[in-house]
C-alpha positions in Angstrom: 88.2 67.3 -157.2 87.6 69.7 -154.0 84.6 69.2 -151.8 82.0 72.3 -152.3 79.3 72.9 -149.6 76.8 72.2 -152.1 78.4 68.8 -152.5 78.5 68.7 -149.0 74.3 69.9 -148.2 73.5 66.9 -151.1 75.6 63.8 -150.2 73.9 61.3 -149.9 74.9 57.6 -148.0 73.5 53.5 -148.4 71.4 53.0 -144.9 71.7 49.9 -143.1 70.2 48.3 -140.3 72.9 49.7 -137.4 73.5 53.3 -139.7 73.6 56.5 -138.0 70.6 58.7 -137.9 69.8 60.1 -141.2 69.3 63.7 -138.9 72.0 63.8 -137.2 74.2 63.3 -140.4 72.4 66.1 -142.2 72.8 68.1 -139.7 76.8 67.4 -139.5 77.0 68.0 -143.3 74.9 71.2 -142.9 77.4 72.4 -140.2 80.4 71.7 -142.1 79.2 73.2 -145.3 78.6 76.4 -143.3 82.0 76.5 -142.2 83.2 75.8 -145.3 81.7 78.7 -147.0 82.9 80.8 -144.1 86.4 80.0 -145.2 85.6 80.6 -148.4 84.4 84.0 -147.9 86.7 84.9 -145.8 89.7 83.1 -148.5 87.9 85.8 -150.7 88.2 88.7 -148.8 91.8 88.4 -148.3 92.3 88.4 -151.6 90.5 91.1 -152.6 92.4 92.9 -149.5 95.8 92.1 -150.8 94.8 92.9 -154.4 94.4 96.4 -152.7 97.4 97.0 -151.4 99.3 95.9 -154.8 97.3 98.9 -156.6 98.3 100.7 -153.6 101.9 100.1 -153.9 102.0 100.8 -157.7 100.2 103.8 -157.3 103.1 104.8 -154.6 105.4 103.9 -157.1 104.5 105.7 -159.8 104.5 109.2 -157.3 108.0 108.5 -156.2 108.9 107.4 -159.8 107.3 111.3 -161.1 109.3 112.9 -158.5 112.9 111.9 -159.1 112.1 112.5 -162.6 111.0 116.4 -161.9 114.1 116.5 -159.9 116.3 115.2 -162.7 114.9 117.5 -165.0 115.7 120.4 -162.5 119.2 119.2 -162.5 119.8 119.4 -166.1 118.2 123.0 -166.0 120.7 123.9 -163.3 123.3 122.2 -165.3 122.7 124.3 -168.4 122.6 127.6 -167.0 126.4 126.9 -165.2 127.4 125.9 -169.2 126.1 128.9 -169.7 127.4 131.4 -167.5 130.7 129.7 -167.6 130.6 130.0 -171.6 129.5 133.8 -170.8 132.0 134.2 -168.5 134.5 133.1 -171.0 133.0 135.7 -173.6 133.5 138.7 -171.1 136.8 138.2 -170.5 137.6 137.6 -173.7 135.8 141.2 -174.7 137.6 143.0 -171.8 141.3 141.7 -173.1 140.3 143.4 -176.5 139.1 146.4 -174.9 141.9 146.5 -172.8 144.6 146.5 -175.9 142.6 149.0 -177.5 142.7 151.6 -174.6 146.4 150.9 -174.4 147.1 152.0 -177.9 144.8 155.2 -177.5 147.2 156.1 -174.5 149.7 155.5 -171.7 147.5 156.6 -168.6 144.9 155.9 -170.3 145.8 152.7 -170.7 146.5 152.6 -167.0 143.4 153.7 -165.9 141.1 150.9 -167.9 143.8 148.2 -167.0 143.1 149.0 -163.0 139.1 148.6 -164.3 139.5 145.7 -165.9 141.0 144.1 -163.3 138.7 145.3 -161.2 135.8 144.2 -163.5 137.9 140.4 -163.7 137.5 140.0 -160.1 133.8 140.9 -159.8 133.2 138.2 -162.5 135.6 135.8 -160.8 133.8 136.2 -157.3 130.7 135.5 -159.1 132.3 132.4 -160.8 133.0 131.5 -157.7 129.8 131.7 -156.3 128.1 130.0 -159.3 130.4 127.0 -158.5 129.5 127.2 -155.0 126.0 127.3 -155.7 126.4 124.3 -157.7 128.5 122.3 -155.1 125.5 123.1 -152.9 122.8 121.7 -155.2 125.2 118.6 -155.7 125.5 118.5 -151.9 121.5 118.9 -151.1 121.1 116.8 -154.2 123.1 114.1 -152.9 121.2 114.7 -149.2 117.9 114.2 -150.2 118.6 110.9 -152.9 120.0 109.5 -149.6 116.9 110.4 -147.6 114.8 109.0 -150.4 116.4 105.9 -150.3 116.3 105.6 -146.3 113.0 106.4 -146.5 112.5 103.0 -149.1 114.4 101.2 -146.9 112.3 102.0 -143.8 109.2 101.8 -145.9 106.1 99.8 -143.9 105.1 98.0 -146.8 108.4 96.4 -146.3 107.6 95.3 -143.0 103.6 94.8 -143.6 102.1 97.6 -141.5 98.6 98.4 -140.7 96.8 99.9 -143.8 96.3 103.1 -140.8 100.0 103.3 -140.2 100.7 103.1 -143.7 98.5 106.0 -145.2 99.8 108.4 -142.0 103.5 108.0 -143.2 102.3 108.3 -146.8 100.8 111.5 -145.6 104.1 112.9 -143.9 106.0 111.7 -146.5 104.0 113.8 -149.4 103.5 117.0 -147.0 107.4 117.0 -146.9 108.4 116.4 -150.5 105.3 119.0 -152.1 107.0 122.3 -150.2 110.4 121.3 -152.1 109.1 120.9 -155.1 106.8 123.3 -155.3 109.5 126.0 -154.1 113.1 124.5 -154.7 114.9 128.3 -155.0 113.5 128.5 -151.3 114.9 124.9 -149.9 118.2 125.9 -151.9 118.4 129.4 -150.1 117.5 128.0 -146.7 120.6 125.6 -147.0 
């Protein structure tokens, strides 16, 4: 069973005729029960330090954890309007074709005319295509970019290495003034690229 500076303050020995002197034992004992509760205390305080930094670290956790899910659910948004154009894309042409028949029954330079204007019309919608996909190979691209960065940024993370608590909350600080802007205003970040 361990030795408690209690135990220690009320140990009692046998005397004898050549024993030591009953002060100077006390005294001893006194002295290392003091110590000992010293290392208790401080045993105690570390612990209660390193319980901190675990809620710290789920707490960090659960931000980064909330902000690749916002971003996933930005993709899927993104995702659904390019269905959706392409599907409305798809629709317009289809519409122009028939219109374009129909004016070539009607008449021959009629027909002519609207053709030249359909085409016309075809190309507009392909260059916006176009830049649809481009604007979705960007997003992939930045995407792609910034889940790198995140993961760097885990890598290189100073709970990793077992920082100072004050060099810990400064990058923590950086780290959250740079991601807020970007999610707060992700048409802006997309336009600046």
């Amino acid at each position: 069973m361990p030795i408690n500076p209690i135990d220690i303050r009320h140990q009692e020995f046998t005397s004898s005729f050549s024993g030591y002197k009953k002060k100077e034992v006390k005294a001893f004992l006194e002295q290392i029960a003091t110590e000992l509760e010293e290392v208790y205390r401080k045993q105690d305080r570390e612990n209660q330090r390193q319980s901190q930094m675990h809620q710290e670290i789920k707490q960090e956790a659960v931000h980064a954890s909330q902000a690749v899910d916002d971003l996933k659910r930005r993709e899927e948004l993104i995702s659904r309007t390019l269905v959706f154009a392409e599907k409305t894309k798809a629709d317009i042409i289809a519409n122009a074709r028939k219109e374009g028949e129909n004016i070539i029954q009607e008449a021959d330079l009629k027909a002519k005319r609207a053709i030249q204007e359909a085409k016309q019309y075809l190309g507009v919608l392909e260059h916006q295509y176009m830049h649809l996909k481009e604007q979705k190979r960007q997003f992939l691209l930045q995407f792609r970019v910034e889940l790198q960065t995140f993961m760097e940024r885990i890598g290189k993370d100073p709970l990793l290495t077992k920082e100072t608590e004050q060099v810990l909350d400064k990058e923590f600080h950086d780290i959250k003034d740079e991601i807020i802007p970007k999610i707060e205003h992700p048409t802006e970040n997309r336009t600046a690229n």
